[in-house]
C-alpha positions in Angstrom: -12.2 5.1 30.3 -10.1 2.7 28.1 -7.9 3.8 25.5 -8.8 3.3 22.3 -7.4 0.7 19.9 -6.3 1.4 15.9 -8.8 -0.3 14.0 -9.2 1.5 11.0 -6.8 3.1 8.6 -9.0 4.7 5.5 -7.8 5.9 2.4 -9.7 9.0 0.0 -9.3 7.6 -3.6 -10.4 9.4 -6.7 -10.8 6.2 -8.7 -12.1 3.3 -6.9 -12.2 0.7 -9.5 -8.0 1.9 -10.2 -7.4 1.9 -6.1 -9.0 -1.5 -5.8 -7.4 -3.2 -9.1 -3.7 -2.0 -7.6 -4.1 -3.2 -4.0 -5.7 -6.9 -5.5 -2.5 -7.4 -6.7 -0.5 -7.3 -3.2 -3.4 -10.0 -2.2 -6.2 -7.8 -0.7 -9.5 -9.0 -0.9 -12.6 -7.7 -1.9 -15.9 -8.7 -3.1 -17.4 -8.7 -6.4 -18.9 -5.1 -7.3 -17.0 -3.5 -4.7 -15.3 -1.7 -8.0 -18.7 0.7 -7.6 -18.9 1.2 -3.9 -18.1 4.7 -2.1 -16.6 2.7 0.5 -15.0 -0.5 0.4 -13.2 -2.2 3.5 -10.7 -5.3 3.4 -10.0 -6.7 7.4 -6.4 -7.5 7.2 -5.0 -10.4 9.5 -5.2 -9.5 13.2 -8.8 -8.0 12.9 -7.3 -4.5 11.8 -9.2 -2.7 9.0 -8.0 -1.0 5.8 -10.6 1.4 3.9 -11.0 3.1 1.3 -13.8 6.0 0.3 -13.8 8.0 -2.9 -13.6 11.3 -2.7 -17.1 12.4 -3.5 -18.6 10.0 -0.8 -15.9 12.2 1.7 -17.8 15.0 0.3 -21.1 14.1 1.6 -19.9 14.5 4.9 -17.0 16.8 4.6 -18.4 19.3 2.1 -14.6 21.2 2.6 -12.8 17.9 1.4 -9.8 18.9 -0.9 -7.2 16.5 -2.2 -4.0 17.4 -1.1 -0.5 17.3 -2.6 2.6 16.1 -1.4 3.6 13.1 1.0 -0.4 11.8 2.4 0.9 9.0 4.4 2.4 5.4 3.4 1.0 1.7 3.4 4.4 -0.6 3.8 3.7 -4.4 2.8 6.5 -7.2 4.3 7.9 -9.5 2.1 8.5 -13.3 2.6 12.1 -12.7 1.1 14.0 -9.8 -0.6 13.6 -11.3 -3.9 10.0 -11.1 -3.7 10.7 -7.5 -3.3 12.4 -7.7 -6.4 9.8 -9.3 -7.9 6.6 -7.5 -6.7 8.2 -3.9 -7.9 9.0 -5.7 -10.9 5.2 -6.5 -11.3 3.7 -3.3 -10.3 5.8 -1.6 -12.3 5.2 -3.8 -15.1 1.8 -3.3 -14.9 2.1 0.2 -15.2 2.5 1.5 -11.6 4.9 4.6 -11.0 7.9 3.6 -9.2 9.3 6.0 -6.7 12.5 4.1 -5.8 14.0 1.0 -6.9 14.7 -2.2 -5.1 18.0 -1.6 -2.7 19.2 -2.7 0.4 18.8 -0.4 3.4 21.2 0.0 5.7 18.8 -0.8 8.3 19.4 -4.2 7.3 16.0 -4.4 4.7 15.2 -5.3 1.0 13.3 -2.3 0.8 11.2 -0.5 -2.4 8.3 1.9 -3.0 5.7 2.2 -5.9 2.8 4.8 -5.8 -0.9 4.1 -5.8 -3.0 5.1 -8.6 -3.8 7.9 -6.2 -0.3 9.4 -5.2 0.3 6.9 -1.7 3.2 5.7 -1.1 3.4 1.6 -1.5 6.9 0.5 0.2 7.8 -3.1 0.0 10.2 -5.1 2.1 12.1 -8.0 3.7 13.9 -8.4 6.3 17.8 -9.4 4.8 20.7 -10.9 6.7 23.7 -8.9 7.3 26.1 -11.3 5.5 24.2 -11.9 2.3 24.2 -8.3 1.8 27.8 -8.7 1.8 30.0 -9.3 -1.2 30.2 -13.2 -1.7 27.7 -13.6 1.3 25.0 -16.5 0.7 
């Protein structure tokens, strides 16, 4: 038997038009319509799937579907830079996205951020930052 590869991650949206508006703005693509799909899938780079199904497709299938509340899991999108971190939060939140936590630097040596999804998931956003231009006066 071979073990089985990740190839899917799916989300359960309540809105798909609001899900798929939100994740066209960190660069996903989908195709024209897909605003009105129960399912919708975007292949990211490297073949690996990201899906998303609204909650009443679930429902066809899973007839004891129930959103739940509280932490659901967490998408995490890399950053060319820490000031595109900056930037990015600064747009989603802009636009009208809840921000959970501000742009800071992590002592784990990242840019790091998180927005939420029109449907409660946390969005963290991040680049990898040197140790000395963390530092006061540090380039």
């Amino acid at each position: 038997m071979k073990t089985p590869r990740l190839d899917l991650i799916g989300l359960v949206v309540a809105d798909m038009a609001a899900s798929l508006a939100f994740y066209r703005r960190l660069g996903l693509d989908f195709p024209e319509g897909a605003e009105g799909a129960p399912h919708v899938e975007a292949v990211l780079p490297g073949g690996l799937r990201l899906a998303w199904d609204t909650e009443e497709s679930v429902r066809s299938f899973d007839p004891s579907f129930r959103r739940t509340e509280g932490s659901r899991g967490e998408l995490a999108f890399r950053c060319d830079a820490a000031e595109d971190v900056d930037a990015v939060y600064a747009e989603l939140t802009g636009a009208g996205y809840a921000g959970h936590l501000e742009p800071w630097d992590a002592v784990w040596g990242q840019r790091y951020a998180v927005v939420t999804d029109p449907d409660g998931y946390g969005i963290s956003l991040f680049a990898d930052v040197s140790i000395d231009s963390r530092a006061p006066g540090g380039s």
